[in-house]
ZAZADREN-793827 format. One line per 10 residues: number of its first residue (from 0); for each residue x, y, z of N, C-alpha, C. Coordinates in steps of 0.2 Angstrom, whole numbers. Example, Ala and Ser with C-alpha at 12.3 -4.5 7.8 and 13.67 -1.06 7.14 Angstrom:
BEGIN
0) 66 -28 39 62 -22 39 66 -16 39; 64 -11 35 68 -5 36 64 0 39 $
END
This chain:
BEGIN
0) 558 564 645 551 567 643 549 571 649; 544 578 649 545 581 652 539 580 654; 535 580 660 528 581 664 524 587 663; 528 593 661 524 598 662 520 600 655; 514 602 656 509 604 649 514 610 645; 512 607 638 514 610 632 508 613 629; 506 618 624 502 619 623 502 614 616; 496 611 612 493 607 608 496 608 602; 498 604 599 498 605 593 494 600 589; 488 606 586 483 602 583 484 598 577 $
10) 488 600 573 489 599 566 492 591 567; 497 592 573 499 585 575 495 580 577; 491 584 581 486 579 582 482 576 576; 481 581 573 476 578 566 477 575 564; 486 575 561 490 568 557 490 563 562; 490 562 568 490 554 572 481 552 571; 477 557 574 471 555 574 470 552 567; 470 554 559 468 553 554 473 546 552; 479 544 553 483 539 555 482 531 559; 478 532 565 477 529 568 470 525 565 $
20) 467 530 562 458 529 559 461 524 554; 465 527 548 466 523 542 471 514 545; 474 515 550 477 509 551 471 505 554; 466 507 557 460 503 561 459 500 556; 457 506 551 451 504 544 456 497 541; 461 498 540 466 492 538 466 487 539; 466 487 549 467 482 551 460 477 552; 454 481 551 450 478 551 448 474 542; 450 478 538 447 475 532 453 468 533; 457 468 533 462 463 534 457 454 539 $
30) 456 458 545 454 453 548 449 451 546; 444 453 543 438 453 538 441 448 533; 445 449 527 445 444 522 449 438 526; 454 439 532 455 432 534 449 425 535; 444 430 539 439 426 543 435 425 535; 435 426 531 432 425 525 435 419 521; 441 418 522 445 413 520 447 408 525; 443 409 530 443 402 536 446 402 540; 451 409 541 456 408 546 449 410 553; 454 410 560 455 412 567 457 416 567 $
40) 455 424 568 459 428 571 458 432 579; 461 432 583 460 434 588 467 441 590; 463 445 590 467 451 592 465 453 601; 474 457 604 472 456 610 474 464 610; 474 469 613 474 475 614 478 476 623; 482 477 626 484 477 632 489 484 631; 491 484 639 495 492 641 499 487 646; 507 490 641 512 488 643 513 494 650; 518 489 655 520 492 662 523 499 661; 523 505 664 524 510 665 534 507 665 $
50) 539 512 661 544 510 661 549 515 663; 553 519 667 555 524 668 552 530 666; 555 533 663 553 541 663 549 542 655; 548 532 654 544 535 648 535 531 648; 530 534 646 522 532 647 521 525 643; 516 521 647 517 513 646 514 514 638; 515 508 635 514 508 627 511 502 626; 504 504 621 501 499 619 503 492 618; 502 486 618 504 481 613 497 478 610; 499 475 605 492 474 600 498 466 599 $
60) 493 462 600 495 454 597 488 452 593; 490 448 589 487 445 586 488 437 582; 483 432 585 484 425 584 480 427 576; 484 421 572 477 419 564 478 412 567; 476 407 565 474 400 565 470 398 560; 471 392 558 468 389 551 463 384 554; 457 386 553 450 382 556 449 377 552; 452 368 553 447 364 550 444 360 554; 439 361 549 431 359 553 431 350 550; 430 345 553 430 338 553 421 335 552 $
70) 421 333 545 413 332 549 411 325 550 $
END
């Protein structure tokens, strides 16, 4: 992968930006009906190390847990 500036390719960008939107929108109604069904969810977002000649890459983990509450 090369370092030096490319000009833009919008159209590509508009397919990731619009891609990106509808997986959020996803991942959010998902977590949304867990917690509605009593799960634990805990999402964690980090940036993985820089790896050779390629740019460090998100990582997205995410715990569910089953919450029982004892009364």
């Amino acid at each position: 992968m090369s370092d030096s500036p490319s000009a833009p390719d919008l159209e590509r960008d508009e397919r990731l930006a619009s891609g990106l939107t509808s997986a959020t929108a996803a991942l959010q109604q998902a977590i949304h009906l867990a917690v509605e069904a009593g799960l634990k969810v805990t999402v964690e977002v980090e940036s993985m190390h820089h790896v050779g000649h390629h740019y460090p890459e998100p990582l997205v983990e995410v715990l569910v847990e089953r919450v029982i509450r004892l009364s």
